[in-house]
C-alpha positions as CSV (number, residue, x, y, z in Angstrom):
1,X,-1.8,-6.1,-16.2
2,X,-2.3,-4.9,-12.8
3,X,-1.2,-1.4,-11.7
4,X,1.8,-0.9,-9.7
5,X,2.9,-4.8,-9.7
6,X,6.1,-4.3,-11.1
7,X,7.0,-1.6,-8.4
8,X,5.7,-3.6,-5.4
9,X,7.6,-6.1,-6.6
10,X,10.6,-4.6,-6.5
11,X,9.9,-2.9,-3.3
12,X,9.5,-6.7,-2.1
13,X,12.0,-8.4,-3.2
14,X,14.1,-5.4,-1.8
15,X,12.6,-5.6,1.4
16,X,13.8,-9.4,1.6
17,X,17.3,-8.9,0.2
18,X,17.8,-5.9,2.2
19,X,17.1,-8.3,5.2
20,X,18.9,-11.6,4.0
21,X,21.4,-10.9,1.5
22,X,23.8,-7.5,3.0
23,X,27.0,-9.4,3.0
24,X,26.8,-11.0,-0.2
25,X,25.6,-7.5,-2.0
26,X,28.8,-6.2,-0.5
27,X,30.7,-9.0,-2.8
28,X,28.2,-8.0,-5.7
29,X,29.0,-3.9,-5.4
30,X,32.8,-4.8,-5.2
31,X,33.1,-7.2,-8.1
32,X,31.2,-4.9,-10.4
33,X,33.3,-1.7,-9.5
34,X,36.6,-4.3,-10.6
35,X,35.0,-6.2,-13.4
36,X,33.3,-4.2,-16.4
37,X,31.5,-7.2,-17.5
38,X,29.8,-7.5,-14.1
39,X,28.7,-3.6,-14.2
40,X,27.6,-4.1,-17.5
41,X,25.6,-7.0,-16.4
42,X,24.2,-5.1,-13.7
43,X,23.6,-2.0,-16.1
44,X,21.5,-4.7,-18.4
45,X,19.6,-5.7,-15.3
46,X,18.8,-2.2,-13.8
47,X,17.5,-1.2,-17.6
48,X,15.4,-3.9,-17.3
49,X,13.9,-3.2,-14.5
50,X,13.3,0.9,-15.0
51,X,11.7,-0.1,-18.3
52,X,9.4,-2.6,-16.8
53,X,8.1,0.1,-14.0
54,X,8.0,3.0,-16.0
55,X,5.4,0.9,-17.9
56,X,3.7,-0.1,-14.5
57,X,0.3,1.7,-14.7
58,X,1.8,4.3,-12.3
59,X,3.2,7.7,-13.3
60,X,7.4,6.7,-14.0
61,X,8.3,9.7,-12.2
62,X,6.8,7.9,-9.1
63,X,8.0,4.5,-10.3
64,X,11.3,6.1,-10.6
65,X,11.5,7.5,-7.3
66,X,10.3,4.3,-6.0
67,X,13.2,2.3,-7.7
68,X,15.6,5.2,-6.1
69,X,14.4,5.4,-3.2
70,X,15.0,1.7,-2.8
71,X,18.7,2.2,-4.5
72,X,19.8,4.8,-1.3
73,X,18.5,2.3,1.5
74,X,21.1,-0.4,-0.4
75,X,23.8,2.7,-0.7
76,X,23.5,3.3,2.9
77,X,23.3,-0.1,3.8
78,X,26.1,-1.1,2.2
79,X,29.0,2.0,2.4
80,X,27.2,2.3,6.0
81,X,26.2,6.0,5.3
82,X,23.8,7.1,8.0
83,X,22.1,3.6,7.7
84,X,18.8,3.7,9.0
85,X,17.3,1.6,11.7
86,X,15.4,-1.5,11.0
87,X,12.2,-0.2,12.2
88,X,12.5,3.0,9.9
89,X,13.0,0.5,6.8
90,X,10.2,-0.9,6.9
91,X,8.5,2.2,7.5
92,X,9.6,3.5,4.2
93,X,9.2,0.6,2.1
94,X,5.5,0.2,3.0
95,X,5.4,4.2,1.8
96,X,6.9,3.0,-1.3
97,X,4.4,0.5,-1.6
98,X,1.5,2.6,-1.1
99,X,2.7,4.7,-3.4
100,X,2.8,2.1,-6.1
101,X,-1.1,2.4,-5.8
């Protein structure tokens, strides 16, 4: 297995969604706050995943940080808290992903 490959993925694929998919994680976020069987879904599916990079070859304290991290830029995206500009983003996702190193 190769170290950190969980993590980068993650920081990937949230470096696409966060670009492509804002509006429909809107729909997502307000489904599961009105439907337990959606949150428990989404519960499943974020164990899942915090299993998979706490066994990523990297510390899980960092792999955890990574995966929360990436869960405040989609809070701030999507209540619009202080979201931060594009360019900023990507700046911090490419930290994450040296970080998964």
């Amino acid at each position: 297995m190769e170290k950190g490959k969980w993590s980068r993925a993650l920081v990937e694929l949230s470096r696409w969604d966060l670009e492509h998919n804002s509006k429909l994680n809107v729909g997502a976020l307000a489904q599961s706050l009105l439907d337990y069987e959606t949150s428990k879904e989404i519960d499943t599916n974020y164990q899942y995943v915090q299993k998979k990079i706490e066994e990523d070859m990297i510390s899980p304290v960092t792999a955890t940080i990574i995966r929360l991290a990436i869960d405040g830029l989609y809070y701030s995206e999507l209540l619009n808290v202080a979201p931060i500009e594009k360019k900023l983003r990507e700046k911090v996702l490419n930290e994450l992903l040296n970080m998964t190193k």
